[in-house]
One Martini backbone bead per residue (centre of mass of N, CA, C, O) as a GRO file, in nm:
protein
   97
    1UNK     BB    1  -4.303  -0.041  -3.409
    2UNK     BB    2  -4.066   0.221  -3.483
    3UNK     BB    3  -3.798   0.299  -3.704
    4UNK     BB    4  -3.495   0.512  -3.723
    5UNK     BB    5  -3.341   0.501  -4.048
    6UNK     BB    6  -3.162   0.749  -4.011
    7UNK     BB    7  -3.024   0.713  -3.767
    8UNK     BB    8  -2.901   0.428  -3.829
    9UNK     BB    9  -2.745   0.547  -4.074
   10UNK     BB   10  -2.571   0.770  -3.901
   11UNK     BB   11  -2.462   0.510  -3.708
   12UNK     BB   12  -2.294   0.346  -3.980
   13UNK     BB   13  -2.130   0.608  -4.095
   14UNK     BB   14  -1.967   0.668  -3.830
   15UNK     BB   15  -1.838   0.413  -3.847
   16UNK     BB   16  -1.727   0.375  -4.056
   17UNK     BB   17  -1.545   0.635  -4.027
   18UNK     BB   18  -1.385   0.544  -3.801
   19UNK     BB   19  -1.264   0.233  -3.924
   20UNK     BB   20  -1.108   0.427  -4.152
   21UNK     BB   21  -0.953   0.595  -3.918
   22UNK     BB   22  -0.804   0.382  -3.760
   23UNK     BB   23  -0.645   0.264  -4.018
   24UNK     BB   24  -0.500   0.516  -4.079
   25UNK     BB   25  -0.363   0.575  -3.826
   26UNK     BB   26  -0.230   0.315  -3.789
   27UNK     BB   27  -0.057   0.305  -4.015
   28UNK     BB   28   0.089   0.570  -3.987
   29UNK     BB   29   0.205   0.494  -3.735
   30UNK     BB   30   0.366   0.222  -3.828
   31UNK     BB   31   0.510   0.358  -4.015
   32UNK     BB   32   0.686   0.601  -3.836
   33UNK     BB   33   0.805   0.325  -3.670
   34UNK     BB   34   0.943   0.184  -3.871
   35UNK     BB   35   1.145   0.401  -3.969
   36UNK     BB   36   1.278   0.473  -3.690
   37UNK     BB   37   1.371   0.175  -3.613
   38UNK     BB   38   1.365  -0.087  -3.800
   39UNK     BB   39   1.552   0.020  -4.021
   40UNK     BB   40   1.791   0.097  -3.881
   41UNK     BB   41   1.858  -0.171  -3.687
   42UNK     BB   42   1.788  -0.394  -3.968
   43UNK     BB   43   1.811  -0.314  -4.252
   44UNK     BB   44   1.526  -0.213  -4.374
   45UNK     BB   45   1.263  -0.138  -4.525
   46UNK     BB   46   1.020   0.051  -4.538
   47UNK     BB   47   0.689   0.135  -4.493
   48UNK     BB   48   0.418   0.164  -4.645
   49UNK     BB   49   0.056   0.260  -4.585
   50UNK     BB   50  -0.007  -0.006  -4.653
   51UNK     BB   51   0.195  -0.189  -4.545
   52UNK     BB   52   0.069  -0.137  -4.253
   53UNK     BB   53  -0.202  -0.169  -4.283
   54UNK     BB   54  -0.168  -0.475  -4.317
   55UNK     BB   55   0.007  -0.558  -4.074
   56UNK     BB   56  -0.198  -0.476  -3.843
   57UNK     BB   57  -0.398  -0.690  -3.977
   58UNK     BB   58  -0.209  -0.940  -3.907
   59UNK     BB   59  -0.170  -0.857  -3.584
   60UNK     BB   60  -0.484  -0.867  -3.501
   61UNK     BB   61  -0.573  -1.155  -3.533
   62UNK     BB   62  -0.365  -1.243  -3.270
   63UNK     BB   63  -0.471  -0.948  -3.071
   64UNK     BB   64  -0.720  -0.948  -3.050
   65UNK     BB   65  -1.001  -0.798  -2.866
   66UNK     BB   66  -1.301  -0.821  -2.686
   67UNK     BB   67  -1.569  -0.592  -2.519
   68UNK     BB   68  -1.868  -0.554  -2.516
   69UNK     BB   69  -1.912  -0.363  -2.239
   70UNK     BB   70  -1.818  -0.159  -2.357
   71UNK     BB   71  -1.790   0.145  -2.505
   72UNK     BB   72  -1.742   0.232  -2.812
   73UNK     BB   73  -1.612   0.543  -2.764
   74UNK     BB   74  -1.424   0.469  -2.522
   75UNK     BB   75  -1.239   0.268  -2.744
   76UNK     BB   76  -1.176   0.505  -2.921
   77UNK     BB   77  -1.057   0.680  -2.768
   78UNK     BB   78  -0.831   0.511  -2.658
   79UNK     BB   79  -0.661   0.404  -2.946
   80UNK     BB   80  -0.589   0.718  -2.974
   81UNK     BB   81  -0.435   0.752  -2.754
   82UNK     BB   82  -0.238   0.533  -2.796
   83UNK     BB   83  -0.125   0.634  -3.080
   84UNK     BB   84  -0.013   0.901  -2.955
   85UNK     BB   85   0.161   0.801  -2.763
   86UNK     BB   86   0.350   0.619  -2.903
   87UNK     BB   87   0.431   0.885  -3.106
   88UNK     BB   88   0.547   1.057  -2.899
   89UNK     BB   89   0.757   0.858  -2.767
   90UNK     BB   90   0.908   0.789  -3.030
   91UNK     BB   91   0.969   1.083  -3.067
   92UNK     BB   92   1.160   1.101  -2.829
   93UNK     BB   93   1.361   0.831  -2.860
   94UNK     BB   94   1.443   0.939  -3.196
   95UNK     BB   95   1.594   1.231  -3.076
   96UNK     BB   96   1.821   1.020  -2.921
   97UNK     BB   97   1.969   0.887  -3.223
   0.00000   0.00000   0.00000
C-alpha cells in the first residue's frame, strides 16, 4: 500500500485554508451585523474583527452540529452561502433604518 503524501499535504493545506477564511469571513459578517443592528438598538460599542471572531467561536460551542454523511465542500459551501444571504438580507433591512 503506497500513500501520495504529497496529495495529503494538498488536501490539509486547502482545509486549512478553508477554515482560515470560514473564520474571517464569519467574523466579518458578524462584525458589520452587530454594528448595523445591536449597537444602535441597545447603544452599545461595536464590534472589532477579533471580537467577533472570538464571539463567533463563544456561540459556536454551543451551536455547533456534526453532519459526518455530509461532503465536507458542499457544507463550506452552504456556510459561505448562508453568511453572504444573511449580509444581504441585513444590508436590506439595515437600508430602511
Amino acid at each position: 500500500m503506497r500513500y501520495d503524501t504529497r496529495e495529503e499535504a494538498g488536501s490539509i493545506a486547502s482545509d486549512l485554508l478553508f477554515v482560515i477564511i470560514d473564520i474571517l469571513f464569519g467574523g466579518f459578517v458578524t462584525m458589520v451585523l452587530w454594528g448595523w443592528f445591536i449597537s444602535p438598538t441597545f447603544n452599545v460599542h461595536g464590534l472589532g474583527l477579533t471580537q467577533s471572531i472570538g464571539l463567533n467561536i463563544f456561540i459556536s460551542l454551543f451551536t455547533a452540529r456534526s453532519n459526518p454523511g455530509d461532503d465536507q465542500f458542499s457544507r463550506r459551501v452552504i456556510f459561505f452561502l448562508t453568511l453572504l444571504v444573511a449580509l444581504g438580507l441585513g444590508w436590506i433591512v439595515h437600508l430602511f433604518m
